[in-house]
C-alpha positions in Angstrom: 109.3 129.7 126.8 107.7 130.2 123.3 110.5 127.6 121.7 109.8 125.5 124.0 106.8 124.8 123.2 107.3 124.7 119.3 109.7 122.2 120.3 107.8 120.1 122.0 105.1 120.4 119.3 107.6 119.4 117.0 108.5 116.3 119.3 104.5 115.0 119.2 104.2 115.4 115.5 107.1 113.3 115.4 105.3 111.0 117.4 102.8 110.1 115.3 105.0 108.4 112.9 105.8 104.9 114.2 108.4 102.2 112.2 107.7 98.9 113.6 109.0 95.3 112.6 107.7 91.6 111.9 109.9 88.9 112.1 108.6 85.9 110.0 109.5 82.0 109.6 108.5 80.7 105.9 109.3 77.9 104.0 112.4 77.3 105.6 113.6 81.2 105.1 113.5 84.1 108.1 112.7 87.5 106.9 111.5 91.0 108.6 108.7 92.8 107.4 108.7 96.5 108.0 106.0 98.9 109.2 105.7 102.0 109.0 102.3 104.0 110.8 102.0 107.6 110.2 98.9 108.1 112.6 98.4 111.9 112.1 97.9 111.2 107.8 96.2 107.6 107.9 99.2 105.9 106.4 100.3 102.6 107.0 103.3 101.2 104.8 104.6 97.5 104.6 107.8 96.9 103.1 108.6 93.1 102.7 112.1 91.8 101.3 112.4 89.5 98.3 112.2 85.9 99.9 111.7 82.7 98.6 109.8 83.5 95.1 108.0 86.4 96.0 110.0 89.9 94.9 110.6 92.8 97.1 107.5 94.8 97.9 106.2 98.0 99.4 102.7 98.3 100.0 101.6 102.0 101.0 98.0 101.7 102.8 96.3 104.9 102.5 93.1 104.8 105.1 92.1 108.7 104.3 91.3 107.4 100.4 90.4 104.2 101.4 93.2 103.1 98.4 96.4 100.4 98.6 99.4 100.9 96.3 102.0 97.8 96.2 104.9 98.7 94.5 107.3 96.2 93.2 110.8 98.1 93.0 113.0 96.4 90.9 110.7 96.2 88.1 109.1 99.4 88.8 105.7 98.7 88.4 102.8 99.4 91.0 99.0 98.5 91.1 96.5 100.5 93.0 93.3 98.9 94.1 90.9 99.4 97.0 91.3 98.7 100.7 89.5 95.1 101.0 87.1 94.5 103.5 88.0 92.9 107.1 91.3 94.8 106.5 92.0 95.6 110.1 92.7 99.5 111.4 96.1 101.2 112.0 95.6 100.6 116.2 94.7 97.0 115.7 97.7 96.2 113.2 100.1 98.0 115.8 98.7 96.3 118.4 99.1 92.9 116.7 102.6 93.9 115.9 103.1 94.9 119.9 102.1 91.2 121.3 103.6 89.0 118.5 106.8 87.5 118.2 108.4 85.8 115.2 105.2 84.5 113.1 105.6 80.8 111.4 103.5 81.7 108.3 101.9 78.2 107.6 100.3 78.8 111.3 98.5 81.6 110.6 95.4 81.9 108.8 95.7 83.7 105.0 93.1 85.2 102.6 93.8 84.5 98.8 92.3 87.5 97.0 92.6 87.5 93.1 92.7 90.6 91.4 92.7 91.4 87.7 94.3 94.6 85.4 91.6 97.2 84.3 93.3 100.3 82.9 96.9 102.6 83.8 96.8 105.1 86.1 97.8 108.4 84.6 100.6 110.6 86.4 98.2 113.5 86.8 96.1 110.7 88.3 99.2 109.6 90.3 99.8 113.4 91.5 97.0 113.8 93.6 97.6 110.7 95.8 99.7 110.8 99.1 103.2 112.0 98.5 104.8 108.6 99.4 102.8 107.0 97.1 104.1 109.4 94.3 107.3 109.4 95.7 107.4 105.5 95.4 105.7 104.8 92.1 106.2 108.1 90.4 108.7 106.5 87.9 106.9 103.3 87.6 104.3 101.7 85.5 101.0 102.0 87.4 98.2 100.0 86.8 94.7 99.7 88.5 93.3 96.7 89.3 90.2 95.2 90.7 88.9 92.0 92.4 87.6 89.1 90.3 86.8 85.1 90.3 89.5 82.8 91.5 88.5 80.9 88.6 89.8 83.4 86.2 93.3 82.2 86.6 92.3 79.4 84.8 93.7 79.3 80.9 91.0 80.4 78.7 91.2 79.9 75.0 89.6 81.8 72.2 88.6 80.7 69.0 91.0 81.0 66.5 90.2 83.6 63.2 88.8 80.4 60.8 87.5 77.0 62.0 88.3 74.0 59.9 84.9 73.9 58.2 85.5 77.4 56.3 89.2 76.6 55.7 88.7 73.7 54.1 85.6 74.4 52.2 88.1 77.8 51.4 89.6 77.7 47.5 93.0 78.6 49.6 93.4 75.5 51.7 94.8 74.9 55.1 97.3 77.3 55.9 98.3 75.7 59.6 100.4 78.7 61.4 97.6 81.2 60.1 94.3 79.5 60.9 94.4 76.5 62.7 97.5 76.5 65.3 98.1 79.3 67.9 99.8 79.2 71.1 98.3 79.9 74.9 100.7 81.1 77.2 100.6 81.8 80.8 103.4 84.4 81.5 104.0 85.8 85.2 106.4 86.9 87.7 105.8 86.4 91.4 102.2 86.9 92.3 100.7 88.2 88.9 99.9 86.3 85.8 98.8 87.2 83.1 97.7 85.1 79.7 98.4 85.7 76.5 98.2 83.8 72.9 100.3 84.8 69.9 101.6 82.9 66.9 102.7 79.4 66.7 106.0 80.5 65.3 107.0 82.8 68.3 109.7 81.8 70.5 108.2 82.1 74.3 105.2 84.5 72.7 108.6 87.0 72.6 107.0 89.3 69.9 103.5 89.4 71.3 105.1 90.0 74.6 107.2 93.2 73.5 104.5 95.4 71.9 102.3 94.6 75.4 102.2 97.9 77.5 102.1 95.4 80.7 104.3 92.4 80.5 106.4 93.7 77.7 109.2 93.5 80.3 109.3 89.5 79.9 110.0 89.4 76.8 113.4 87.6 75.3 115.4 84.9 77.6 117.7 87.9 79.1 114.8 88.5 81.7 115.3 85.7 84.1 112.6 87.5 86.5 109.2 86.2 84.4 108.2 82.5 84.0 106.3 81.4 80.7 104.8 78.5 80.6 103.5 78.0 76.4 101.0 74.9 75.3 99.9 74.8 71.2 96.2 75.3 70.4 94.4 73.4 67.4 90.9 75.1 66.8 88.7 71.8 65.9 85.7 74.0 65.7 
């Protein structure tokens, strides 16, 4: 009798976890999101294939923390930010999931949230989080991020290290690379962008790109994954 009922404990434990799928009509491809719910921990994980131009993604929802971690396998880096608000609860998203046949994505109503790099999660920091999160970005980069403006994604450009005024009024004249000409470039891969300027001389900002801790993977033409996008700069202040 007594194995009995550890077996039918076992079964309900079991229970709890709950894989569920989302079929999904976009821009002219067909793909199948994957949840998983794990009611008795508070975790909720969305695993969505590489379609169109967006890569393969993972995104582990951790209610008990109140944190998201979206992990982007094949260039093992994953970002951890805060659970937004209007996200909706475990029982609702199931539910959804329950009445909802294949979704044509331009039919249904989408928030753009834009979110911005403010420091890299440590692995001791990594430890203490869920064990699929550190089972999923253990060996990756993992950056924290946070909220900001929409119009941040705009190209800003700074002011470069002499204006005209002191370089001509200078005893060392115009030197054009160092002083005057710089280049802005808007380097990203899927979702995330980030910009960057470097020097005039620099094919694609390559060398800038490979002594960045975060998008030093886009640097050189063998990485076809990243987009850079360059335009030259002229201070005229």
């Amino acid at each position: 009798m007594r194995s009995i009922i550890l077996a039918a404990l076992v079964g309900l434990l079991h229970a709890e976890v709950v894989v569920k799928h989302l079929t999904i009509q976009e821009g002219g491809t067909q793909y199948t999101q994957t949840v998983t719910l794990d009611y008795e921990r508070n975790i909720q994980i969305l695993e969505v294939p590489a379609h169109n131009n967006i890569v393969h993604s993972k995104t582990i929802f951790d209610f008990s923390q109140g944190v998201i971690f979206e992990s982007h396998p094949e260039t093992n880096i994953c970002y951890m930010k805060d659970i937004p608000e209007g996200v909706v609860s475990m029982d609702r998203f199931s539910a959804f999931l329950d009445k909802k046949g294949p979704v044509t994505a331009s039919a249904e109503r989408t928030t753009r949230r834009v979110y911005a790099t403010t420091a890299k999660v440590t692995p001791h920091q990594l430890s203490s989080m869920a064990h699929e999160v550190v089972a999923e970005c253990g060996k990756s980069d993992v950056y924290q991020v946070k909220p900001v403006p929409e119009e941040k994604l705009k190209i800003s450009y700074r002011r470069a290290p002499k204006s005209l005024a002191e370089v001509f009024m200078g005893s060392a004249g115009c030197h054009m690379a160092d002083s005057c000409l710089w280049q802005t470039c808007q380097v990203g891969s899927d979702s995330c962008w980030w910009t960057v300027n470097c020097d005039v001389n620099e094919h694609d900002c390559d060398e800038t790109l490979e002594h960045s801790s975060v998008v030093h993977d886009c640097a050189g033409q063998a990485n076809e994954d990243c987009q850079i996008s360059c335009k030259p700069c002229y201070n005229l202040q």
